[in-house]
KOLTIVO-381258 format. One record per residue: residue number from 1; residue in one letter; x, y, z of N, C-alpha, C in turn. Coordinates in pm, whole numbers, plus 50000, padded with zeros to 5 digits. Layout:
<rs>
R | NUM | A | X | Y | Z | X | Y | Z | X | Y | Z;
...
</rs>
This chain:
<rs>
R | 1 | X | 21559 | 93336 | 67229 | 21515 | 93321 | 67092 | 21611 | 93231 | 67018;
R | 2 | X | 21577 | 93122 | 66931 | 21647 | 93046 | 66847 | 21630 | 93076 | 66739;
R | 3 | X | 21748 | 93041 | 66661 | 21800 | 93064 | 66533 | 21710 | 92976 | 66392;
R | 4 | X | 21622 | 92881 | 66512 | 21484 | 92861 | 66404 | 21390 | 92946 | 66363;
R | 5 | X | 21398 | 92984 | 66509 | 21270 | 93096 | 66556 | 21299 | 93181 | 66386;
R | 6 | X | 21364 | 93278 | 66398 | 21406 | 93402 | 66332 | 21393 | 93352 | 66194;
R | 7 | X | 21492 | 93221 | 66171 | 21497 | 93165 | 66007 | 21334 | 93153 | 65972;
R | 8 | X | 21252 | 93122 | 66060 | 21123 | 93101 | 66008 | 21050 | 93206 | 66000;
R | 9 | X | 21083 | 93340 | 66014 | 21030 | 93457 | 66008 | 21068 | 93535 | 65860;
R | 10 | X | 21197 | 93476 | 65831 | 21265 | 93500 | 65681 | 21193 | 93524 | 65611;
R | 11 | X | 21164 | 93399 | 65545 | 21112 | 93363 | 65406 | 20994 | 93518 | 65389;
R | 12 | X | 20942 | 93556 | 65447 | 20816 | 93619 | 65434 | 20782 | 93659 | 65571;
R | 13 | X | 20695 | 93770 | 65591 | 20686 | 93853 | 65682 | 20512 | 93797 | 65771;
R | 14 | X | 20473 | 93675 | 65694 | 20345 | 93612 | 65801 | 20328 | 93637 | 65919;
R | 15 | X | 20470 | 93582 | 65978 | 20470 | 93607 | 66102 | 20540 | 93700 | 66200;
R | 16 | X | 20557 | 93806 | 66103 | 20590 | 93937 | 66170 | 20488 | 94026 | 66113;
R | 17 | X | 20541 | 94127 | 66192 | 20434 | 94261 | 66173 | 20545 | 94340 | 66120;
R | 18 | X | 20463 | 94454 | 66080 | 20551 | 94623 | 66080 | 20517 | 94678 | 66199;
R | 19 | X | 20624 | 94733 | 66273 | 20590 | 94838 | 66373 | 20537 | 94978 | 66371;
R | 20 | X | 20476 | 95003 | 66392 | 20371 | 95137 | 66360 | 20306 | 95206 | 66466;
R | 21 | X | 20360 | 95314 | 66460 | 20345 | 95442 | 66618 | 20133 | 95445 | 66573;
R | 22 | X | 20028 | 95451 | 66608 | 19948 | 95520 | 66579 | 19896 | 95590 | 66471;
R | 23 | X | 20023 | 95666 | 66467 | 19961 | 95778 | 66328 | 19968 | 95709 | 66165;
R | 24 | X | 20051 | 95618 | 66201 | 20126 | 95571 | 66060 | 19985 | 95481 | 66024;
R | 25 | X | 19950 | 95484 | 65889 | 19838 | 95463 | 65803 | 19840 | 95308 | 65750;
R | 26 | X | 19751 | 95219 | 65780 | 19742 | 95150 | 65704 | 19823 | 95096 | 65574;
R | 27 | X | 19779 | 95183 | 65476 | 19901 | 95214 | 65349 | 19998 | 95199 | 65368;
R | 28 | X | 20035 | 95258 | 65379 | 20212 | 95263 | 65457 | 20256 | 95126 | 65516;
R | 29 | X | 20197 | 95095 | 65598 | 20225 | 94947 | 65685 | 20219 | 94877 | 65533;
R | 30 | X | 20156 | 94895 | 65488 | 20114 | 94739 | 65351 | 20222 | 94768 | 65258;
R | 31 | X | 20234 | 94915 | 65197 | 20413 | 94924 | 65140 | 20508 | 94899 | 65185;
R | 32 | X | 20521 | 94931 | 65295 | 20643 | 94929 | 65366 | 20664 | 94744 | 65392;
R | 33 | X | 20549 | 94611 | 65432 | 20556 | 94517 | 65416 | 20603 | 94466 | 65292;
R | 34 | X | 20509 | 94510 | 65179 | 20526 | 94492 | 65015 | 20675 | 94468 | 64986;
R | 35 | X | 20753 | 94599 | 65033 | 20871 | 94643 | 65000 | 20964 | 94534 | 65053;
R | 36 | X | 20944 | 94527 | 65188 | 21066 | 94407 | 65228 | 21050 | 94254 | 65140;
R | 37 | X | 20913 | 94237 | 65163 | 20893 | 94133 | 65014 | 20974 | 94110 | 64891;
R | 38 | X | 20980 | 94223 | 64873 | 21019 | 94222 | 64719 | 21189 | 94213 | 64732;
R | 39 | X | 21265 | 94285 | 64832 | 21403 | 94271 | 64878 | 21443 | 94086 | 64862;
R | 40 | X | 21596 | 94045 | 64825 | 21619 | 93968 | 64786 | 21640 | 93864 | 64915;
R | 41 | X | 21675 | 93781 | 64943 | 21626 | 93682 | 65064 | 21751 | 93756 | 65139;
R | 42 | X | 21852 | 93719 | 65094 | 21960 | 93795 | 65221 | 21909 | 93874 | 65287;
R | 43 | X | 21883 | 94036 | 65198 | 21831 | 94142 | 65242 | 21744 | 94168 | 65339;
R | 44 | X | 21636 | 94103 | 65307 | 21485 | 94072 | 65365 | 21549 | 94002 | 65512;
R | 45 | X | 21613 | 93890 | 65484 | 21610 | 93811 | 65616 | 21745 | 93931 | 65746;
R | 46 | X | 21781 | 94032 | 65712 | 21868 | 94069 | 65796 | 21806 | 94232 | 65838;
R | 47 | X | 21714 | 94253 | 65742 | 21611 | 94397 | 65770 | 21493 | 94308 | 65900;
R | 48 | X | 21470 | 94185 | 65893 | 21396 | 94121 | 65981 | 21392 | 94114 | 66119;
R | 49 | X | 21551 | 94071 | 66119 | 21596 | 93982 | 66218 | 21672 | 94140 | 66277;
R | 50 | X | 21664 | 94259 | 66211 | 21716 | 94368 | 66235 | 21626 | 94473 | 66321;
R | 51 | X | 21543 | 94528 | 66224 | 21413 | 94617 | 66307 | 21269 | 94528 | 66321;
R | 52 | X | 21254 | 94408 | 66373 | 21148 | 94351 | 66352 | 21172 | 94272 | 66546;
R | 53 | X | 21266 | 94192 | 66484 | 21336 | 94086 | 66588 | 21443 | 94156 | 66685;
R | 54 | X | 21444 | 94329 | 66642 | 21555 | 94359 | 66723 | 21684 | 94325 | 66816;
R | 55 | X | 21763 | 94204 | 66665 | 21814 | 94184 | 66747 | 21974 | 94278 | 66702;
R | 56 | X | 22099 | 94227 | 66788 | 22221 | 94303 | 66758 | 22282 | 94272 | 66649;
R | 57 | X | 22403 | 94277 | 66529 | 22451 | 94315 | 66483 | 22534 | 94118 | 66504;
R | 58 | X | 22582 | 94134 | 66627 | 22642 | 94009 | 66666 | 22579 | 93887 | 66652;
R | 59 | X | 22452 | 93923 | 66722 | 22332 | 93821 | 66742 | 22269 | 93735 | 66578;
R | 60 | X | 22296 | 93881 | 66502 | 22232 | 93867 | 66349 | 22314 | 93748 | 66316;
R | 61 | X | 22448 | 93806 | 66321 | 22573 | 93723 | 66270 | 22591 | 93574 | 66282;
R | 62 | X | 22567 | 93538 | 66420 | 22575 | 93416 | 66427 | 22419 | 93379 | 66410;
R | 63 | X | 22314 | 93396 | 66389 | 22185 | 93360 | 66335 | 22249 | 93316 | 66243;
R | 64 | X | 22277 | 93393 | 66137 | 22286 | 93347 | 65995 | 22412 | 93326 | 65957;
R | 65 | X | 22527 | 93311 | 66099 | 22612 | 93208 | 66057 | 22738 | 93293 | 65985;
R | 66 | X | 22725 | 93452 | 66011 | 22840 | 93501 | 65877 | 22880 | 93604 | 65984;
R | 67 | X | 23025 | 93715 | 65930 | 23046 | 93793 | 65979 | 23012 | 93885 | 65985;
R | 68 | X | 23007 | 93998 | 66134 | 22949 | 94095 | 66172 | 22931 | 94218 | 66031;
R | 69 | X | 23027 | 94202 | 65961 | 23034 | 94279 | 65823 | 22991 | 94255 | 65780;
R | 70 | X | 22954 | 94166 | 65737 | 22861 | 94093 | 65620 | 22719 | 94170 | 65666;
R | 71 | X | 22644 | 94135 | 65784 | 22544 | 94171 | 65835 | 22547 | 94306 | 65800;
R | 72 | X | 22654 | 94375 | 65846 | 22616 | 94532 | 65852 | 22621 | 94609 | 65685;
R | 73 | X | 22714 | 94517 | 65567 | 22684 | 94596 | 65455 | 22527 | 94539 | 65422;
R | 74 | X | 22526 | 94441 | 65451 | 22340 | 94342 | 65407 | 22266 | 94478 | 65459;
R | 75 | X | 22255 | 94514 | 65546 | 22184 | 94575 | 65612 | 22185 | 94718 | 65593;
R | 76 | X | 22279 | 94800 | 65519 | 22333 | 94896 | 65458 | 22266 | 94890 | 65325;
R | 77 | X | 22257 | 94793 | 65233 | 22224 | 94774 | 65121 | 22080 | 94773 | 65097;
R | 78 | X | 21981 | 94650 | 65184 | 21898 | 94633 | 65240 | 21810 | 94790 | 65220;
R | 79 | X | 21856 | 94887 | 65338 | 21782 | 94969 | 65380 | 21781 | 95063 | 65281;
R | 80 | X | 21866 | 95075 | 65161 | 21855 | 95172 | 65057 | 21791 | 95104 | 64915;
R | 81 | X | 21744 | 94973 | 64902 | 21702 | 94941 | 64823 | 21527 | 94979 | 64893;
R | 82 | X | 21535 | 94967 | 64995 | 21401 | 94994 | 65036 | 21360 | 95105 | 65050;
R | 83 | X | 21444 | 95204 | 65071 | 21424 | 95361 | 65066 | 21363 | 95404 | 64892;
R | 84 | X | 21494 | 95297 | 64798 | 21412 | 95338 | 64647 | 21292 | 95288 | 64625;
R | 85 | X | 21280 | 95189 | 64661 | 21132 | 95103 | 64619 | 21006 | 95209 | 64671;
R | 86 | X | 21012 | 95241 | 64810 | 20925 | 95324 | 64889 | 20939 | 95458 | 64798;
R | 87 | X | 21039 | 95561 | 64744 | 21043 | 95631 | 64686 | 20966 | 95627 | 64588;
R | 88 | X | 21000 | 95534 | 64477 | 20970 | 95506 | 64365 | 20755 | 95489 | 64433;
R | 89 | X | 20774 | 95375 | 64516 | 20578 | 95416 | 64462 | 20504 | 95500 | 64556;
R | 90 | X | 20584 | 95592 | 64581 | 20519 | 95711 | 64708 | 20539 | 95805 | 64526;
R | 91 | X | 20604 | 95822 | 64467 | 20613 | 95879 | 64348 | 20480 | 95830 | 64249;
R | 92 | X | 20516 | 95723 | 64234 | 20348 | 95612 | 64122 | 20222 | 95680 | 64183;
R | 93 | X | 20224 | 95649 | 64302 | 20111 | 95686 | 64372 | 20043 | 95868 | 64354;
R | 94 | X | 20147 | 95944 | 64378 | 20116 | 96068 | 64399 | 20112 | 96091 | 64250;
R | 95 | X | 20136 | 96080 | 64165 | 20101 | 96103 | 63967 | 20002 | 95988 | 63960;
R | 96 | X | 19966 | 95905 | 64023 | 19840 | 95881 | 64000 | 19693 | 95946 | 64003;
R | 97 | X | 19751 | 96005 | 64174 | 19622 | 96075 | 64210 | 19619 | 96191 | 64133;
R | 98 | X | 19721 | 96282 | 64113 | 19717 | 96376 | 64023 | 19651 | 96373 | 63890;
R | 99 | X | 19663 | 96248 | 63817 | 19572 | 96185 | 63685 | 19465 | 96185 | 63695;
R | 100 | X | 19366 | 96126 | 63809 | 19257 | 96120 | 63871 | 19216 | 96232 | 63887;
R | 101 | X | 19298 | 96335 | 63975 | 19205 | 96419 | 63976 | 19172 | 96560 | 63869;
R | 102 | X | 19240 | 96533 | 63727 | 19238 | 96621 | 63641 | 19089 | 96561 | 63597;
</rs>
């Protein structure tokens, strides 16, 4: 794999997927896409090249050219901005339906 390859997967998730066992819903796949979207390009491009592109820690590093630390707080940071975002509209969502169904 080249370090084009991956950079061109960055920008936006076109040409990746979400990985998804079976059970996992539609929904979910489209938030959980949404979400890395919205993450800031660093972020996005090292959650990518992380659980998408599986690649290592090392591998990330010299992709994008920086140190193994760098990668691993990106990727630290990354995964908890996405935990709030997912929080936050698994929350919108469920007081929605609750509105609806009064």
């Amino acid at each position: 794999m080249t370090a084009q390859r991956h950079r061109a997967c960055s920008p936006g998730l076109s040409n990746c997927f979400v990985k998804a066992d079976v059970n996992t819903s539609a929904l979910l796949q489209a938030d959980v896409r949404n979400a890395i979207e919205e993450l800031p390009a660093a972020y996005r491009e090292v959650i990518v090249l992380r659980e998408f592109e599986e690649l290592s820690y090392h591998e990330i590093a010299q992709v994008l050219d920086c140190p193994c630390g760098t990668v691993m707080s990106r990727l630290k940071r990354a995964r908890e901005r996405l935990k709030a975002l997912l929080q936050d509209w698994s929350l919108a969502t469920s007081e929605a339906a609750r509105a609806a169904g009064r």
